[in-house]
matplotlib code that plots the C-alpha trace (Angstrom):
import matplotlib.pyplot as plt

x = [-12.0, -10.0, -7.2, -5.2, -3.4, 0.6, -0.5, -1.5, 2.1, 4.2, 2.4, 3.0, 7.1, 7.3, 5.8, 7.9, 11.2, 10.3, 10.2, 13.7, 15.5, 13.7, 12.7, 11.5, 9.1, 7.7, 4.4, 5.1, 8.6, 7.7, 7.5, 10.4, 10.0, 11.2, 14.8, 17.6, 21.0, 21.6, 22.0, 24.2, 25.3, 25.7, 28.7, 29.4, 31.1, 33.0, 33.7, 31.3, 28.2, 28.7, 29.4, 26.1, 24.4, 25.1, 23.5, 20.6, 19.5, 20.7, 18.1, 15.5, 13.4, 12.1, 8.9, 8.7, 11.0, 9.7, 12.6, 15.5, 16.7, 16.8, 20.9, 20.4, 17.6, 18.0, 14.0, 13.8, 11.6, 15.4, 17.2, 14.8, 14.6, 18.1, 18.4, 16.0, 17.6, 21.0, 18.9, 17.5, 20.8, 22.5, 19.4, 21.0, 17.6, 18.4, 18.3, 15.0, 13.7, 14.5, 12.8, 10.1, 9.4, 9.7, 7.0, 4.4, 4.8, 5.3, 3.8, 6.0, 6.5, 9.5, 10.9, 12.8, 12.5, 8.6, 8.0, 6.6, 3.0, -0.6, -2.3, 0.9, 0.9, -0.8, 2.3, 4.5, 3.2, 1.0, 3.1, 4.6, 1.0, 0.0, 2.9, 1.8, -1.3, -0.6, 2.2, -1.0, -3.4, -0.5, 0.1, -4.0, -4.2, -1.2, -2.4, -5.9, -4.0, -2.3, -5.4, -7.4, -4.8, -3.9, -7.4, -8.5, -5.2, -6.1, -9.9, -8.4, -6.4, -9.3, -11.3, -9.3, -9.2, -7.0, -5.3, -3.2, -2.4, 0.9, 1.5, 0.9, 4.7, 3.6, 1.3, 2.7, 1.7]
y = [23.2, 26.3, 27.1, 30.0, 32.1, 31.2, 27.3, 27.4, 29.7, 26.8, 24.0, 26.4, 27.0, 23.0, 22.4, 24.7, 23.2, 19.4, 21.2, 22.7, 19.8, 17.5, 18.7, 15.4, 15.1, 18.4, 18.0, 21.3, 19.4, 18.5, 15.1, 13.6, 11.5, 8.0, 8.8, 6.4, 5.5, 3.1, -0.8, -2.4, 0.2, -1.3, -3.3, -3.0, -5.6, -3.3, 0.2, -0.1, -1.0, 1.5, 4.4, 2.8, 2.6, 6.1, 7.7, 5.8, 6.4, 10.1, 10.3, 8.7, 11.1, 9.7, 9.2, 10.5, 13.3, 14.6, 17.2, 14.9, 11.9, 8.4, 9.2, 11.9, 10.6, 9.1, 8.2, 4.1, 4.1, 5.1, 2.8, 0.2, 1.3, 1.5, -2.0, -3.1, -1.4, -3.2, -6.4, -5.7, -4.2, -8.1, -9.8, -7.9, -5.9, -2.4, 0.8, 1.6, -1.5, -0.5, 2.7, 1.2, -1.2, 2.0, 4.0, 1.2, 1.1, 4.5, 6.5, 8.8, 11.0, 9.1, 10.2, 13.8, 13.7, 12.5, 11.8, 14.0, 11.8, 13.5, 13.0, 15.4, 17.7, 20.5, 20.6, 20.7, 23.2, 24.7, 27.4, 28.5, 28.5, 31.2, 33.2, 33.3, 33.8, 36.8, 38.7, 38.4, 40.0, 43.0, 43.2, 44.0, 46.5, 48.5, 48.7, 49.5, 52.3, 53.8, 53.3, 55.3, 58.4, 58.9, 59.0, 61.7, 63.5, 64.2, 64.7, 67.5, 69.3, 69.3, 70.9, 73.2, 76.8, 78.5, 81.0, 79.2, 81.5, 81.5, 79.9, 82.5, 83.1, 85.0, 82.7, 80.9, 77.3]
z = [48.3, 48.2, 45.8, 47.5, 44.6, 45.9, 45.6, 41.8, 41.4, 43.1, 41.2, 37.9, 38.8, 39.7, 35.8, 34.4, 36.4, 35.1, 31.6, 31.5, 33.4, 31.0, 27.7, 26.6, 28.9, 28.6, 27.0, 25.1, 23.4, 20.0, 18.3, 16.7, 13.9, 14.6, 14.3, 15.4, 14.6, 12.0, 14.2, 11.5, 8.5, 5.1, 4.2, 0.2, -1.6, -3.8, -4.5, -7.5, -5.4, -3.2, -5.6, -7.3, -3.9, -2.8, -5.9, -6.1, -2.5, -3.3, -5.7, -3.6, -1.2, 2.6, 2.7, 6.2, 6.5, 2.7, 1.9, 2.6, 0.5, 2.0, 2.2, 4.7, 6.3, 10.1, 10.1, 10.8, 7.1, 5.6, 7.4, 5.9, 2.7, 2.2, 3.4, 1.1, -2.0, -1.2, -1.0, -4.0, -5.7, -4.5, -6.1, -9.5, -9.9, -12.2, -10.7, -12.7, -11.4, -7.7, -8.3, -10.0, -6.6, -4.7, -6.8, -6.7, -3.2, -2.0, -5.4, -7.8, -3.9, -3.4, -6.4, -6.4, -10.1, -11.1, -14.0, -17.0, -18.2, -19.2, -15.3, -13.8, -16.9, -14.6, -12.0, -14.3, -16.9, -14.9, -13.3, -16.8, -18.2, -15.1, -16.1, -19.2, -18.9, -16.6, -18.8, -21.6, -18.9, -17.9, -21.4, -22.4, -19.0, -20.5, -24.0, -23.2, -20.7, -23.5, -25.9, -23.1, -22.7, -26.1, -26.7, -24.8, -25.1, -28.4, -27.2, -24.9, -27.4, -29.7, -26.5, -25.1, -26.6, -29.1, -26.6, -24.3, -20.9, -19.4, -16.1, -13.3, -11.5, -8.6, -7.4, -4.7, -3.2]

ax = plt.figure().add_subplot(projection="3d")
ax.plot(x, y, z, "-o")
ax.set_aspect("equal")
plt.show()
């Protein structure tokens, strides 16, 4: 079979056309999380639940998107949670309760404040600790620096010899 040079082009332009009038179905578009719109948003019986509502689920991270809370989030997994939490909220569950639910299920993750125990002290100390423990280091290097030149300053005034000669000014550089 022969491939003559101007077919590959024209089968190259034709890919590259389906791309732009179809980004979707390029195969170079990226994936989108499972996003859709919201079938049937909440209904809140009061202002109360609502207000209570909106800042538990602001508190709450989405599992899938990971740096937005379940509030913001259009990923189905946010839609379901938050219909879950209003279930749960109706079956007069607390809010430490709900998050408690949410931790088993989903680990300490969902949470955009963890919690402070011994098995998390490392991420939570652990950057101050570095910082620490690298002013103490720059701190050494410096004073063993200064150790070091006053050291052999003195060491080089003791060497150097009784008549000093004056800079020579006609010498040029």
């Amino acid at each position: 079979m022969i491939v003559r040079p101007w077919s590959a082009l024209l089968l190259c332009a034709a890919l590259a056309a389906v791309s732009a009038l179809s980004p979707a179905a390029s195969p170079w578009a990226p994936v989108a999380a499972q996003v859709r719109q919201d079938p049937a948003p909440p209904t809140f019986v009061d202002a109360a639940e609502e207000a209570r509502f909106r800042a538990l689920v602001g508190r709450l991270r989405c599992v899938m998107c990971q740096n937005q809370s379940l509030a913001d989030s259009d990923a189905m997994i946010a839609h379901d949670l938050r219909r879950e939490i209003l279930r749960r909220m109706r079956e007069g569950k607390s809010d430490a309760q709900i998050e408690a639910f949410l931790v088993e299920r989903y680990s300490e993750f969902v949470l955009y404040q963890p919690t402070v125990e011994p098995r998390n002290w490392l991420l939570w100390f652990g950057p101050g600790l570095l910082l620490l423990g690298g002013g103490l280091v720059v701190w050494r290097i410096v004073r063993r620096q200064r150790a070091a030149a006053a050291g052999t300053g003195e060491d080089r005034d003791a060497s150097a010899p009784a008549t000093a000669t004056a800079p020579d000014d006609k010498e040029e550089w």
